[in-house]
N, C-alpha and C positions, 0 to 999 in steps of 0.2 A: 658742834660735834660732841661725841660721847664724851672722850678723854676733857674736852673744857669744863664740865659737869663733872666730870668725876675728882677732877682736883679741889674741890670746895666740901666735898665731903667730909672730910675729920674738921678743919676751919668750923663751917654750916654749925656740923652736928656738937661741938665743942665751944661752939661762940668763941672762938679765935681768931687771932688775925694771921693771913695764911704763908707770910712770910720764915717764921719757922720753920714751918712743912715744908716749902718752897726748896731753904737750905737743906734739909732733910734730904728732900727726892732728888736735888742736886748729888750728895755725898753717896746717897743708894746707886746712884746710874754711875759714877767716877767709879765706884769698885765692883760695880759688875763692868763696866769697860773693861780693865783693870785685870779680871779676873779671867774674863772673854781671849784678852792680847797672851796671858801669862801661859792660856791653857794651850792657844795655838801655837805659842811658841817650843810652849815644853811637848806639844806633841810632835812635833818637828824634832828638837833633840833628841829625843828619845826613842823614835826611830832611825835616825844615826846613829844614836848608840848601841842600839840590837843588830843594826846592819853590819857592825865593827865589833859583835862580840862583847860590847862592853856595858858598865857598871853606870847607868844616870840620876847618882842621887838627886832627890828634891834639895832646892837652894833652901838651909831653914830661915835664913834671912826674909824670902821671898814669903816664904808660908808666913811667919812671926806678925811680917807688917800687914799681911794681907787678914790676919786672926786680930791682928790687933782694931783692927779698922774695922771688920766686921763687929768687934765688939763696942768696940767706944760707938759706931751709928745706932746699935741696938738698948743701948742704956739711955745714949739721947735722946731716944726714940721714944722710950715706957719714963724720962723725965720727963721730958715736954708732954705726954700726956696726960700724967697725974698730976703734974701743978698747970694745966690746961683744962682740969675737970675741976 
């Protein structure tokens, strides 16, 4: 199948072994999960709260961890490539 081929690609093309990327595309798919459950939820709230007149701030806890984790997968990501070239 396509997607089997297509996971050997940065590995292949970097001569790596493809267990880093593995953890990688693990930690990308947990916070798009992650992101996917937070945004249904908060669209849920937040229609209760316009139905009630009222005020839904964003949790900054929520956003904080979610920024933070996008940023640590994103640095791991251009490490593991440069000391992988």
């Amino acid at each position: 199948m396509f997607h089997h081929g297509l996971r050997r690609v940065a590995p292949d093309a970097l001569n790596a072994p493809p267990a880093p990327y593995v953890i990688l595309g693990c930690g990308y798919a947990v916070l798009a999960l992650g992101l996917l459950i937070f945004g249904a939820l908060r669209q849920r709230d937040l229609a209760r709260a316009v139905q009630r007149g009222e005020a839904s701030p964003l949790p900054l806890p929520m956003v904080a961890g979610f920024t933070i984790g996008g940023v640590a997968l994103s640095v791991m990501t251009v490490v593991l490539v440069l000391f992988q070239t």
